[in-house]
C-alpha positions as CSV (number, residue, x, y, z in Angstrom):
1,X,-63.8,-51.8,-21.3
2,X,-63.6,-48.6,-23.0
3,X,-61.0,-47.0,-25.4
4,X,-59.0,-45.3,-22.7
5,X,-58.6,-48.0,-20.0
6,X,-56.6,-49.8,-22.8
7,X,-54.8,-46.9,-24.0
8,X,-50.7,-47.1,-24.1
9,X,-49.5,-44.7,-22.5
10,X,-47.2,-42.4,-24.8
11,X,-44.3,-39.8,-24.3
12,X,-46.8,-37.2,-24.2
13,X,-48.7,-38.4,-21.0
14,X,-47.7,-35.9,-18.4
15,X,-49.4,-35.0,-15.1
16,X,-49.7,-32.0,-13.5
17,X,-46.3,-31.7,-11.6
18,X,-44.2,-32.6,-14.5
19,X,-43.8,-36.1,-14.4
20,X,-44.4,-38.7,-17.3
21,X,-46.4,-41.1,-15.7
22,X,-44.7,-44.2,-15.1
23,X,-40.9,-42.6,-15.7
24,X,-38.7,-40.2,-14.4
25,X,-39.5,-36.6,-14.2
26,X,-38.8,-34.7,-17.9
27,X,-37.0,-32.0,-16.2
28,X,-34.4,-34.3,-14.4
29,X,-31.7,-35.4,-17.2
30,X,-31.2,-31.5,-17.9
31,X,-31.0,-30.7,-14.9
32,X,-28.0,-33.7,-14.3
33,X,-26.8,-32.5,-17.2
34,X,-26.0,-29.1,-16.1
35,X,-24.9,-30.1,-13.3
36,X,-22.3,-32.4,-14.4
37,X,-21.0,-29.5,-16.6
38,X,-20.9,-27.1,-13.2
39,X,-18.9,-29.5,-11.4
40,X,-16.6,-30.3,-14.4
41,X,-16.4,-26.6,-15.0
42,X,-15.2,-26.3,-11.1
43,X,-12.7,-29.0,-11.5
44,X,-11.1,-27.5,-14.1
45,X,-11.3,-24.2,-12.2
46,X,-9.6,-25.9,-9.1
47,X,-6.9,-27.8,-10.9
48,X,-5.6,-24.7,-12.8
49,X,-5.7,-22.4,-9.9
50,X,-2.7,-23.0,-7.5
51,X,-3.2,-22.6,-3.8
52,X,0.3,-21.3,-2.6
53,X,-0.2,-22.3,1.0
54,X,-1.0,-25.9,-0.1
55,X,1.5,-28.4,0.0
56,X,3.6,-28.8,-3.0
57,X,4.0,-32.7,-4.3
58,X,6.3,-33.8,-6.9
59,X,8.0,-37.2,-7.0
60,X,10.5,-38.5,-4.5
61,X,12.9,-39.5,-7.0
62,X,13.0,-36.4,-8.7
63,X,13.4,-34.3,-5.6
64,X,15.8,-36.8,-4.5
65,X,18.2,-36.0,-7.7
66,X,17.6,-32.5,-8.2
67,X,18.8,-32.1,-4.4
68,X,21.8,-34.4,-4.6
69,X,22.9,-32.8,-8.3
70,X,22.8,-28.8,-7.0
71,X,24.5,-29.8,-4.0
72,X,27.2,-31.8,-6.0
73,X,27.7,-28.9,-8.5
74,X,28.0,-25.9,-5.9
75,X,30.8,-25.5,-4.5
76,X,32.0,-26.0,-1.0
77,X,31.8,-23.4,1.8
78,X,33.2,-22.5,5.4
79,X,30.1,-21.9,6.8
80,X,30.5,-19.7,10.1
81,X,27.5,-18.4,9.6
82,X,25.5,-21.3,10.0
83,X,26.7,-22.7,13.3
84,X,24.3,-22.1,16.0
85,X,20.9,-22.9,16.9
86,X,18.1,-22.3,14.5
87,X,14.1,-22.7,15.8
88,X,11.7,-23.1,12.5
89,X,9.1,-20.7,12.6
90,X,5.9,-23.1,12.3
91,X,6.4,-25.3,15.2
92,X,9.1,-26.7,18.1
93,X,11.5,-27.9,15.5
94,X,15.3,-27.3,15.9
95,X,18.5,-27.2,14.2
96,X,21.5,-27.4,15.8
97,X,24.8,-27.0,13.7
98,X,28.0,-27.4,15.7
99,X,30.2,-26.5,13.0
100,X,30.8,-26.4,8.6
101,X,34.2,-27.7,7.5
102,X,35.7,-26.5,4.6
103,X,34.7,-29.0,2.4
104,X,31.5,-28.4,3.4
105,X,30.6,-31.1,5.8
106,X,28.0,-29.9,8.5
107,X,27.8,-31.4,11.9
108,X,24.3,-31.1,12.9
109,X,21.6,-32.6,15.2
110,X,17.8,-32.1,14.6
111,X,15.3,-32.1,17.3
112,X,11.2,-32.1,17.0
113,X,11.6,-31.6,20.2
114,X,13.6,-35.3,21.0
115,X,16.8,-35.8,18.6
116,X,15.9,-37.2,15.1
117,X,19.2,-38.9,13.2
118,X,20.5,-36.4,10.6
119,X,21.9,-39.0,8.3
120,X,24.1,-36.3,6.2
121,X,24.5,-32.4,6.4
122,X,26.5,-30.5,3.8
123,X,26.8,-27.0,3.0
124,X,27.7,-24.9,-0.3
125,X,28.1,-22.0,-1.7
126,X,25.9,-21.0,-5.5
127,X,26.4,-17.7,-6.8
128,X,27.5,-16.5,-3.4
129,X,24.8,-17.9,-1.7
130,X,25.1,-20.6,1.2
131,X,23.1,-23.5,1.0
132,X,22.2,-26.1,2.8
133,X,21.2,-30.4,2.8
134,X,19.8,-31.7,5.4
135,X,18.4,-35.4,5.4
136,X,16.9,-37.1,8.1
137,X,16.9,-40.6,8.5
138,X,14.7,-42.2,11.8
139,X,11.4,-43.4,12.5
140,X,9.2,-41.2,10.8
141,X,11.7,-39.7,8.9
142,X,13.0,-42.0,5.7
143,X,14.7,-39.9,4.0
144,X,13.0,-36.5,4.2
145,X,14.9,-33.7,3.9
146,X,15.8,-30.2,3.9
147,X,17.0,-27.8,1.4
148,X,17.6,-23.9,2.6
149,X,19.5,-21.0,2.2
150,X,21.3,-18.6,4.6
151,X,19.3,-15.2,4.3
152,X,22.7,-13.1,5.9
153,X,20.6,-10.0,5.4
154,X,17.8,-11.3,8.3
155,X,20.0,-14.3,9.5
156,X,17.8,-16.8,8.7
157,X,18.0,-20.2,7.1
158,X,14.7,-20.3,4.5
159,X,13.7,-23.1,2.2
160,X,11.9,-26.1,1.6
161,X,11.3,-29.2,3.5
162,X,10.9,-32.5,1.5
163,X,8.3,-34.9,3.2
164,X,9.0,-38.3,1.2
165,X,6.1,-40.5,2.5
166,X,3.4,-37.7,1.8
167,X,5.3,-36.9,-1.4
168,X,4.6,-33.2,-0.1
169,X,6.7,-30.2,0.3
170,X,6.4,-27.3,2.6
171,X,8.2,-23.7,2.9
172,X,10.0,-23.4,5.9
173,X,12.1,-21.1,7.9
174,X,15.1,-21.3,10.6
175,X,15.2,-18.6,13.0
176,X,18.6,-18.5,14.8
177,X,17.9,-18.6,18.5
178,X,19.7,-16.6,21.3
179,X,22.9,-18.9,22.8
């Protein structure tokens, strides 16, 4: 046999496309390598950049006691403003309040479009500003909620309703609808 049939082959052996003959190609770890810093780059991109039409999550327990804690510390409200029907804007969803006592307790029903429970309803007034707890307890609905405010300049009821199970929350608005 001659010398080069028994030759080893070294890192230098190369063909003609590129390739080290028995191994990968020598181009392909830089080029996994730059990708893996593109995608990481992208990440990072993505995760400091909010999308304000996105969903916004945050932990049930803290949404739970931020809720409970402004609507213990505001004080209560007759809220004749309120009563009435009131359609949100993104789907068949509706709010019926039948009237606000003065110590703020709301009697309300909640429809999407058959009745869901609406386990408590209270109402408050924050710097002049009515506000407004819903939570709705039923199939589907343990313990999500909803906390607005009465806009008295477009007679609307805007806010932000807490889906528990997603652990997502979602602007919303209340039009009032004609009696």
């Amino acid at each position: 046999m001659g010398m080069n049939a028994n030759r080893r082959q070294t890192e230098n052996d190369v063909d003609s496309a590129g390739y080290r003959r028995g191994r990968v190609p020598a181009w392909l770890p830089i080029v996994a390598g730059v990708l893996a810093v593109a995608i990481m780059i992208v990440m990072g991109i993505c995760v400091l950049r909010k999308d304000d039409g996105a969903p916004k999550t945050t932990s049930p327990g803290t949404r739970d006691a931020e809720a409970q804690g402004k609507m213990a510390v505001a004080k209560p409200v007759g809220g004749g403003k309120l009563v009435g029907r009131w359609l949100r804007l993104d789907g068949s969803y509706v709010l019926e309040i039948t009237s606000v006592s003065p110590d703020g307790r709301v009697d309300a029903a909640y429809f999407n479009p058959n009745p869901i429970h609406v386990s408590k309803a209270e109402a408050s007034s924050e710097k002049g500003e009515v506000q407004l707890f819903v939570e709705l307890r039923d199939r589907g609905y343990d313990g999500n909620y909803y906390t607005l405010a009465y806009d008295r300049v477009r007679d609307c009821l805007a806010g932000v309703y807490h889906q528990l199970a997603m652990g997502q929350e979602y602007d919303v608005e209340f039009v009032r609808m004609a009696r």
